[in-house]
N, C-alpha and C positions, 0 to 999 in steps of 0.2 A: 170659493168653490162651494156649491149647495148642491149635494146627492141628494134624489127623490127620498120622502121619508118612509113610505111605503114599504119599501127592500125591508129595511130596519124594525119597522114592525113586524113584518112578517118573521124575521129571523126570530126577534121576541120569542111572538108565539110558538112558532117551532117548537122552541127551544124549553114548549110548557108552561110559557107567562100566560094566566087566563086574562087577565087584563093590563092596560101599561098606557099609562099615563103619556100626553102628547110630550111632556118633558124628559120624560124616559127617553122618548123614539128619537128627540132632540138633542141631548145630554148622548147619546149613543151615535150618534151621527156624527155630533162634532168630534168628537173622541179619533172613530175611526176615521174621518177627515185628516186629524191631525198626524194619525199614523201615516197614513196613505202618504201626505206631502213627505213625512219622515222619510219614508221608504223611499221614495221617489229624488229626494235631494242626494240624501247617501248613490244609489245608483247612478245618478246622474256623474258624480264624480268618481265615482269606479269607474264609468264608461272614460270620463277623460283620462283618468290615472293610466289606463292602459292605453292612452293614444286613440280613442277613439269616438265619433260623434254619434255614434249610435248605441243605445242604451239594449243589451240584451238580456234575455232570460236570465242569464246564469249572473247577472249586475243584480237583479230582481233577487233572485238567492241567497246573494252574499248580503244583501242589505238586510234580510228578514232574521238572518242568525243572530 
C-alpha cells in the first residue's frame, strides 16, 4: 500500500514544520501505513469474533484503544 505523500507533508507543515525533508514525508507515511494495516487487521477480527463479515465503526473504535 503507497498513500500519496502529499497528505503527509502537508500535515508536517501544519503542524509548524518550516521545512521537512522528502524522508521525513517518507519515514511518516510508512509509519502511519503501518498503523492503518494495525488497525485494520485487529477490526477485521473483531468483526469475525462477533460473527460477522462486515467490519463496522464501532470494530474501528475498539481497534484504536
Amino acid at each position: 500500500m503507497k498513500l500519496p505523500l502529499a497528505p503527509f507533508e502537508r500535515i508536517l507543515k501544519e503542524q509548524g514544520a518550516e521545512r521537512v525533508t522528502a524522508e521525513a514525508v517518507e519515514e511518516l507515511r510508512k509509519e502511519v501505513e503501518n498503523y492503518a494495516v494495525a488497525v485494520a487487521e485487529f477490526s477485521i477480527a473483531m468483526s469475525h469474533h462477533a460473527g460477522r463479515k462486515t467490519v463496522n465503526k464501532a470494530d474501528i473504535r475498539i481497534s484504536v484503544r
